[in-house]
C-alpha positions in Angstrom: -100.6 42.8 13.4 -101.3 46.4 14.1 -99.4 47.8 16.6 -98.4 51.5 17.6 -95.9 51.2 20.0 -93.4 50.3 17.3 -90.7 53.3 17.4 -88.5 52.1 14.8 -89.0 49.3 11.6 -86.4 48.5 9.6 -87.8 47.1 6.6 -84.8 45.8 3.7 -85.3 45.4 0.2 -83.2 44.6 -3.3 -84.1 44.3 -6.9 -86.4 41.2 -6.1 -90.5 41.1 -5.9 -90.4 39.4 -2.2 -88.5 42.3 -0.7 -91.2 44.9 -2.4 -94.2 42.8 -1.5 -92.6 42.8 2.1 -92.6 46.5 2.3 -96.2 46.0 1.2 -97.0 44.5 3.7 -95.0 46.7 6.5 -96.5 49.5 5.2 -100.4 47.6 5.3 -100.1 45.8 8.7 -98.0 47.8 11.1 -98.5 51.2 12.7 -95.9 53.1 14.4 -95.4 55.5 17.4 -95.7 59.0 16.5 -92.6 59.8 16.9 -91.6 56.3 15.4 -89.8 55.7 12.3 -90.2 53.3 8.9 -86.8 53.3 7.3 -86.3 51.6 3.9 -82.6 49.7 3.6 -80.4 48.8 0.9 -77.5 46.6 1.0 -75.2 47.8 -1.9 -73.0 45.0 -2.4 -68.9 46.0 -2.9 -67.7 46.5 -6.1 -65.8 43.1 -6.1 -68.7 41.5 -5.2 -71.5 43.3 -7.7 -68.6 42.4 -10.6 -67.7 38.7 -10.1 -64.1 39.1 -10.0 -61.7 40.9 -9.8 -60.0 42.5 -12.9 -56.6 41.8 -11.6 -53.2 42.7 -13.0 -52.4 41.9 -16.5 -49.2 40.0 -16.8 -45.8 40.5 -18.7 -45.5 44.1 -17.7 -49.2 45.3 -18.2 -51.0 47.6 -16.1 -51.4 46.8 -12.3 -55.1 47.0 -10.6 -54.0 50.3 -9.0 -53.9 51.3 -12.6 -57.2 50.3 -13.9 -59.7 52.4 -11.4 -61.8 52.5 -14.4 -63.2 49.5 -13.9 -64.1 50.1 -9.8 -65.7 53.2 -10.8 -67.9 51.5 -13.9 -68.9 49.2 -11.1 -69.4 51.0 -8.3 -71.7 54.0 -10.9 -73.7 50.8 -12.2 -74.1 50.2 -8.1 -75.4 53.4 -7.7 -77.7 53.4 -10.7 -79.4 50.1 -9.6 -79.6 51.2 -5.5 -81.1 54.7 -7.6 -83.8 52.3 -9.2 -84.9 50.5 -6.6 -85.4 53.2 -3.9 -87.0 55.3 -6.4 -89.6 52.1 -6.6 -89.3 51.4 -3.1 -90.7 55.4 -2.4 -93.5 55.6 -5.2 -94.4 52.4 -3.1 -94.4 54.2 0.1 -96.1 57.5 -1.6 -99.1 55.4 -3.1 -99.7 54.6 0.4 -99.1 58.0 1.8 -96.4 57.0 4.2 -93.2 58.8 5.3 -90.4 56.7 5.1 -86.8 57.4 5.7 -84.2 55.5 3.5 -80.3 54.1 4.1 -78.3 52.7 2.2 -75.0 51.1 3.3 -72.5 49.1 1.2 -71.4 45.5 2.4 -72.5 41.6 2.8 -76.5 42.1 3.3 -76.6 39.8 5.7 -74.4 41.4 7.9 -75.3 44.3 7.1 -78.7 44.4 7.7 -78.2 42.9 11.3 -76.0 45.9 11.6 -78.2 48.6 10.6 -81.2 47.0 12.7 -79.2 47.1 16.2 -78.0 50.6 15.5 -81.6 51.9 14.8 -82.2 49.7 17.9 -85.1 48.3 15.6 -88.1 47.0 17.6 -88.7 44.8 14.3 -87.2 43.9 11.0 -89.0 42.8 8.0 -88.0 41.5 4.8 -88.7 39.3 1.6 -87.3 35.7 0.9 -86.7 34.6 -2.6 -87.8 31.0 -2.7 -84.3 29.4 -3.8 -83.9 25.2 -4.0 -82.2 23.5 -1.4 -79.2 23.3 -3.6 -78.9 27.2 -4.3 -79.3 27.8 -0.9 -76.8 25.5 0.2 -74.3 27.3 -1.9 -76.1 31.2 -1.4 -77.1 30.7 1.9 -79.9 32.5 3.2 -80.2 36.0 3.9 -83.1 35.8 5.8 -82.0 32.6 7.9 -79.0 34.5 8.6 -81.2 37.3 9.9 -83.9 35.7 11.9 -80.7 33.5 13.7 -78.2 37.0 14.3 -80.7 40.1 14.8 -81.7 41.0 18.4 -85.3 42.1 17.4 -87.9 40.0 16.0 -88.0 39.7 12.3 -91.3 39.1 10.0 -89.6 37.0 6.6 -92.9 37.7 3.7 -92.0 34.3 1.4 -92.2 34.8 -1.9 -94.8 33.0 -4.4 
C-alpha cells in the first residue's frame, strides 16, 4: 500500500501487541510526502477512569474528596508512568526502523479521542490495532476500532490481532 502522497498518518497505540504490530505495519507499508508527518497517539484515560472508581467521601464526618488529592495525583503519576512506557516502546519501534515520528498524547475516552485528534491533524489516514475481544466483551467494552472506522472522516486501516 505504498503511497507518498500521504501528508499526515495518525497511527494510535496502548499497552496492547495489536496497537504495536499496527505501527509496524504503518511504518513497513506506507510512505509519506516529504513534508508529511507520522504521528504516534496515546489516549491517556482520566484518572476516574484508569482507577475504577471513585474514592469518594468517607462518611460520618471524614474527609471529603476535595480532601484526598492524593489519590488523583497517585493515579494520574501511575498514568504518566505507563503513557512513559509505551511511547518509549512505541519510538525504539520507530528508531529500529529509522523513521521520524512525532508523538501526542491527549487525555480522554480513546474512542473519542482519537476521532478528535485525526480531524484536527486533518489525517489523510488512521491506523490502529484491534484486540480480538468475544462478542460478549465487546458488547459490554464496545469497540474502539468500530467506533473509529463508523466516526472518523478519513479512512482507517484496523491491523487484527492474532
Amino acid at each position: 500500500m505504498a503511497t507518498a502522497n500521504l501528508s499526515s498518518v495518525v497511527v494510535a497505540v496502548d499497552g496492547s501487541e495489536e496497537s504495536m504490530k499496527a505501527l509496524r505495519w504503518a511504518l513497513d507499508s506506507l510512505r509519506l510526502r516529504p513534508d508529511g508527518a507520522l504521528v504516534v497517539l496515546h489516549v491517556q484515560p482520566p484518572p476516574g477512569i484508569a482507577a475504577g472508581l471513585n474514592p469518594g467521601p468517607i462518611p460520618f464526618g471524614g474527609p471529603s474528596v476535595a480532601e484526598v488529592p492524593a489519590f488523583t495525583q497517585a493515579i494520574e503519576s501511575h498514568q504518566r508512568r505507563i503513557t512513559d512506557a509505551i511511547l518509549e516502546h512505541a519510538l525504539k519501534i520507530c528508531s529500529d526502523k529509522n523513521v521520524e515520528v512525532k508523538t501526542q498524547v491527549v487525555v480522554g475516552d480513546p474512542k473519542e479521542k482519537i476521532c478528535e485528534v485525526a480531524a484536527e491533524l486533518k489525517a489523510d489516514l488512521l491506523v490502529m490495532g484491534c484486540r480480538a475481544f468475544g462478542p460478549v466483551k465487546r458488547m459490554f467494552l464496545g469497540s474502539v476500532s468500530n467506533y473509529c472506522i463508523n466516526s472518523v472522516g478519513c479512512p482507517v486501516v484496523v491491523i487484527k490481532g492474532t
